[in-house]
C-alpha positions in Angstrom: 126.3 100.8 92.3 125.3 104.2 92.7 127.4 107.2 94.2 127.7 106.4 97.8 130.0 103.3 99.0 126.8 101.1 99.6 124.7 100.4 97.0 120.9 101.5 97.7 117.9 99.4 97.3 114.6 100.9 97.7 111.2 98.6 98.8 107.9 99.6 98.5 105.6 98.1 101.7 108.7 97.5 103.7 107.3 98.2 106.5 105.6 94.6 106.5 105.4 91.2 106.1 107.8 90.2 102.9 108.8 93.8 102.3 109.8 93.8 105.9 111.7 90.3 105.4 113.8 91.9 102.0 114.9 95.6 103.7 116.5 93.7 106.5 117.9 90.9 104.2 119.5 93.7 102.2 120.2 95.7 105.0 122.3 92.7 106.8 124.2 92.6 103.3 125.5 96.4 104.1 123.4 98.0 101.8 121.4 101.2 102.1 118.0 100.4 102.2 114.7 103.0 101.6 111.8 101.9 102.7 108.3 103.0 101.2 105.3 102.5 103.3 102.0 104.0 105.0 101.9 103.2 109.2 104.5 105.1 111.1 105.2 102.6 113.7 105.6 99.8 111.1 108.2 102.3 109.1 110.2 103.0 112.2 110.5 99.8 113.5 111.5 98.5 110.2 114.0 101.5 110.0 115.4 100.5 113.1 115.9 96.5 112.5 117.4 97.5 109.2 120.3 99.9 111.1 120.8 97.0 113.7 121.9 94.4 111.0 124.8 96.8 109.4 122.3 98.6 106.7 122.1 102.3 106.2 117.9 102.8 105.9 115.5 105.7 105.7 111.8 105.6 105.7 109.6 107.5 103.5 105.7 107.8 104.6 103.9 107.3 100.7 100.8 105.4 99.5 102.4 103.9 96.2 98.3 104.4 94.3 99.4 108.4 94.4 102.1 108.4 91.7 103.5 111.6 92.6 104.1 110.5 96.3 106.4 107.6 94.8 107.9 109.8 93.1 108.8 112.2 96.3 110.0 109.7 97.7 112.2 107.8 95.3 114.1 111.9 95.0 114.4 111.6 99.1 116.3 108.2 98.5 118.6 108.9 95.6 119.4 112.8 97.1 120.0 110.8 100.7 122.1 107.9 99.3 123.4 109.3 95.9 120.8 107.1 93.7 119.1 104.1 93.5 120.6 100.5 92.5 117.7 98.4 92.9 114.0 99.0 93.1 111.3 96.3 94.9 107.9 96.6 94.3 106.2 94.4 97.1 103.4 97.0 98.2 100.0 95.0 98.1 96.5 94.8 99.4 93.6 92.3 99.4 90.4 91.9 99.5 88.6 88.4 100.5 85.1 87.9 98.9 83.4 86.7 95.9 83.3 88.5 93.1 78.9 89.5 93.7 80.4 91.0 97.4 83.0 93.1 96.2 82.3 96.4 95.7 83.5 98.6 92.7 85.7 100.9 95.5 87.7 97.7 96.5 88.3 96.5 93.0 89.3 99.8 92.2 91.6 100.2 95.7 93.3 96.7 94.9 94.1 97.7 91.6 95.8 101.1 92.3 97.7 99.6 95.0 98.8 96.1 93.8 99.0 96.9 89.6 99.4 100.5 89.4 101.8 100.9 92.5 104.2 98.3 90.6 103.6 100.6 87.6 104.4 103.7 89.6 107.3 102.3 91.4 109.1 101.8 88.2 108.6 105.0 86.6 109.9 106.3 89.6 113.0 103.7 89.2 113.2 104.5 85.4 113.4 108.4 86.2 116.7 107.5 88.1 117.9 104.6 86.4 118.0 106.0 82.6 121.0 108.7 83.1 123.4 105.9 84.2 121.5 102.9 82.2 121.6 100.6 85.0 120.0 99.2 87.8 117.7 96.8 88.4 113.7 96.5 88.8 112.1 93.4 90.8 108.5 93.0 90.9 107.0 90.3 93.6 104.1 88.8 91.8 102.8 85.5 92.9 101.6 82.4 91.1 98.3 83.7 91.2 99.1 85.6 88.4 99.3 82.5 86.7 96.7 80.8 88.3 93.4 82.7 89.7 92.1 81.3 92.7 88.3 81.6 94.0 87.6 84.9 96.9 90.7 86.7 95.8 89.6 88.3 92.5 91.1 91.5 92.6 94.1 90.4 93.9 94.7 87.7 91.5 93.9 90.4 88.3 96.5 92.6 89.8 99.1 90.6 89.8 98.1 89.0 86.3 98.4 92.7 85.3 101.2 93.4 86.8 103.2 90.4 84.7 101.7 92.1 81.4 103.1 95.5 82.3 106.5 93.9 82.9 106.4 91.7 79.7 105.9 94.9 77.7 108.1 97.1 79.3 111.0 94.2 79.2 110.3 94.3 75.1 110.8 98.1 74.9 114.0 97.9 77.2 115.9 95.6 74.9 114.4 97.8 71.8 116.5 100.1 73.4 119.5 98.0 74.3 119.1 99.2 77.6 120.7 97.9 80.1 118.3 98.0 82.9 117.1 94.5 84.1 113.8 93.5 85.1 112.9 90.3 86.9 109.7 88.9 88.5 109.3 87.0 91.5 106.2 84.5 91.8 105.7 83.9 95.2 103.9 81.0 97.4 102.0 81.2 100.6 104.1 83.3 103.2 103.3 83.7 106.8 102.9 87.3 106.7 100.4 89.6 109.3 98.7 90.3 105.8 95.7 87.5 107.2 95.0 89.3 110.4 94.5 92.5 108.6 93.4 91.7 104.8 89.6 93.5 104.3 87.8 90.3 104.3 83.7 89.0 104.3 84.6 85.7 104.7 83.0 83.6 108.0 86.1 82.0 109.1 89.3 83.4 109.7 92.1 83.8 106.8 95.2 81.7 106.4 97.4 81.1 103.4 96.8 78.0 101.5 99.4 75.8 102.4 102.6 74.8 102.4 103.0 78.2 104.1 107.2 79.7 104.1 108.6 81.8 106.2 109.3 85.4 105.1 112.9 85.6 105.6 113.3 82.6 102.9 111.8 84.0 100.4 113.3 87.4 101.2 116.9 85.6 100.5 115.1 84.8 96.9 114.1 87.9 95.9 117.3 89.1 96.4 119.3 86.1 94.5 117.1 87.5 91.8 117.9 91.6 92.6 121.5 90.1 91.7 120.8 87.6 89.1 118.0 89.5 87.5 116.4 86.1 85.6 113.5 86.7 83.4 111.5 85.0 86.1 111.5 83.3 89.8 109.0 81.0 90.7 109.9 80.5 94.3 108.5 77.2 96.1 107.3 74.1 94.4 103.7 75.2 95.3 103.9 78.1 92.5 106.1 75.9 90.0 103.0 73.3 90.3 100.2 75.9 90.1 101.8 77.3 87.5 102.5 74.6 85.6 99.3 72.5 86.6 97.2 75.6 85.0 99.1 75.8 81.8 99.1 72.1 81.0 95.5 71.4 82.6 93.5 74.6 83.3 89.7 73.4 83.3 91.1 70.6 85.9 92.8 73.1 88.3 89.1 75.6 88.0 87.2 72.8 89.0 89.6 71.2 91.6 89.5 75.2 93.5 86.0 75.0 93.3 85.8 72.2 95.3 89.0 73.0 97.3 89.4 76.4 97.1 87.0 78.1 99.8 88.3 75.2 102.5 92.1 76.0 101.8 92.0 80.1 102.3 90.3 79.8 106.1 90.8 78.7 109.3 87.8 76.8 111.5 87.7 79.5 113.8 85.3 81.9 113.2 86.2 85.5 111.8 87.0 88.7 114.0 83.8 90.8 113.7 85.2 94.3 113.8 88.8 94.2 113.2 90.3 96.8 111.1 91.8 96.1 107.5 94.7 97.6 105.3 92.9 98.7 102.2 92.4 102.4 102.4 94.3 103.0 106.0 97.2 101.5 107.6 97.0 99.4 110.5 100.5 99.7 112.0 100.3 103.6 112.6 100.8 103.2 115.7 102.0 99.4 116.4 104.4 97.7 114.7 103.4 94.0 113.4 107.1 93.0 111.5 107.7 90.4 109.4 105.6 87.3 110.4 102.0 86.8 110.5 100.4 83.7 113.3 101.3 80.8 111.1 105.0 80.1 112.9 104.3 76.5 113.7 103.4 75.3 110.2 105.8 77.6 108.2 108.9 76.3 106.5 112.1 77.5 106.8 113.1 76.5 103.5 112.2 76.7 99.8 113.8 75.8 96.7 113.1 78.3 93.6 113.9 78.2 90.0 113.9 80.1 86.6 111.3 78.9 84.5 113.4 78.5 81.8 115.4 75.3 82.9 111.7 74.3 84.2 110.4 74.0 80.5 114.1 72.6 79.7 113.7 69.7 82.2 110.5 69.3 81.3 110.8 68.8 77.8 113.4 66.5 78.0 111.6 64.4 80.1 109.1 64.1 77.5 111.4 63.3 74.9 113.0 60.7 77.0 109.6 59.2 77.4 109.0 59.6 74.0 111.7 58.2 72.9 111.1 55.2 75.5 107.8 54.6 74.4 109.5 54.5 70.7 111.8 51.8 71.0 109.5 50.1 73.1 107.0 49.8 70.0 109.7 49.1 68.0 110.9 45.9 69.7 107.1 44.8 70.5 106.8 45.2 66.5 110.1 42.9 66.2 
């Protein structure tokens, strides 16, 4: 806990979406809360949800691709609320094409925002974590870091990237018998305004591929695991089966999304011609969009998430069970 009475949690695109969903989760736990994001309105709307619950919050106007912004603002937070506890790296973007329609600019714009943000936002947390040599570091990945799905390229490297970085810096923290946890979230589909404003050259309009959760439950997830601090959280049994379906069977799963893939990402209506996108400018400078995208009726309220670990636990019982099964089965066809 840092100086203050609350502790102080700091989210990076909090103005939005999941982000949004987590600073008011926190925020209705009592907790100072500093929000990190680009639109105005979507900051001081946020701001203001997050006071309404009980939390303490502060907004911070930054593009988390300009290291030295996160930076600025991570000293506003700690200065304002006497240091940072916990630190959630949730700023993304997108971009929705293949891989021959994406320019270099947007492969380049996805990766400053969703890798090197992540990378930013925890040397910022590191700066203020190391004096004290605790605190904690949650990155919201998604199991398409795992599992690369067709139209999202840059989005899906990203977040692969972004799991390196954190497996290497984890390894140099316990070198150091630090102290300061890191954990990583890998997220499902959330109903999120992300698919109304996403840069996109698809025909038909974006959705999430389904089973689609609503933000607030996965919000109370990622922060059980600000708390907990497992290795890993692979929230929903959509990622635990993506996940686990492209480690135990990956030439299946590439040639199941590439007859499934396109379908599941779009709508039948046709696409907006015109609308504006995210990826270089915010869209909620001047109107706020919260936490929940147009996917209400089909969301879930409800998810069920695990730590890997007791995944491959469970699993490899189960395989010895069936092995052994199997073994005394021969056995007694043999007698």
């Amino acid at each position: 806990m840092s100086g203050t009475t609350r502790p102080t949690v700091v989210v990076t695109g909090g103005s939005a979406g999941v982000g949004r969903a987590v600073a008011v989760a926190f925020g209705r736990r009592g907790w100072n809360v500093g929000i990190v994001a680009r639109g105005r309105a979507g900051i001081a709307a946020a701001v203001e949800e997050v006071r309404a619950v009980g939390g303490q919050a502060l907004g911070y106007r930054a593009d988390v691709a300009d290291p030295r912004a996160v930076d600025r603002a991570a000293d506003a937070f700690a200065e304002e609320f006497g240091g940072i506890d916990v630190w959630v790296n949730n700023a993304m973007v997108t971009v929705y094409a293949e891989v021959a329609q994406t320019t270099p600019e947007e492969f380049q714009r996805v990766t400053d925002v969703t890798y090197l943000g992540q990378v930013h936002g925890t040397l910022a947390a590191l700066r203020h974590m190391r004096a004290s040599d605790r605190g904690t570091i949650v990155h919201v990945g998604s199991a398409l870091a795992y599992r690369s799905i067709p139209l999202q390229a840059a989005y899906c490297a990203a977040k692969a990237a972004v799991r390196g970085f954190v497996d290497s810096l984890r390894t140099e923290l316990l070198h150091h018998r630090s102290t300061i946890r890191l954990t990583m979230v890998q997220l499902p589909a959330v109903n999120t305004p992300q698919f109304d404003w996403a840069r996109s050259r698809l025909p038909r309009r974006l959705e999430p591929v389904p089973p689609i959760f609503q933000p607030e439950t996965i919000a109370e997830e990622i922060v059980r695991a600000a708390h907990d601090a497992p290795r890993e959280l692979w929230i929903g049994t959509p990622s635990w089966l993506a996940i686990l379906g492209a480690q135990a069977a990956p030439a299946f799963t590439d040639h199941y999304l590439a007859r499934h893939g396109y379908r599941g990402e779009m709508t039948p209506e046709a696409a907006q011609a015109g609308r504006p996108d995210n990826l270089f400018d915010p869209v909620d400078a001047r109107r706020d969009h919260g936490a929940h995208g147009r996917f209400d009726a089909r969301a879930k309220g409800s998810v069920v998430a695990a730590d890997p670990m007791w995944l491959h636990i469970g699993m490899i019982a189960a395989a010895g069970l069936i092995g052994g099964a199997a073994l005394a089965a021969a056995r007694r066809s043999g007698r």
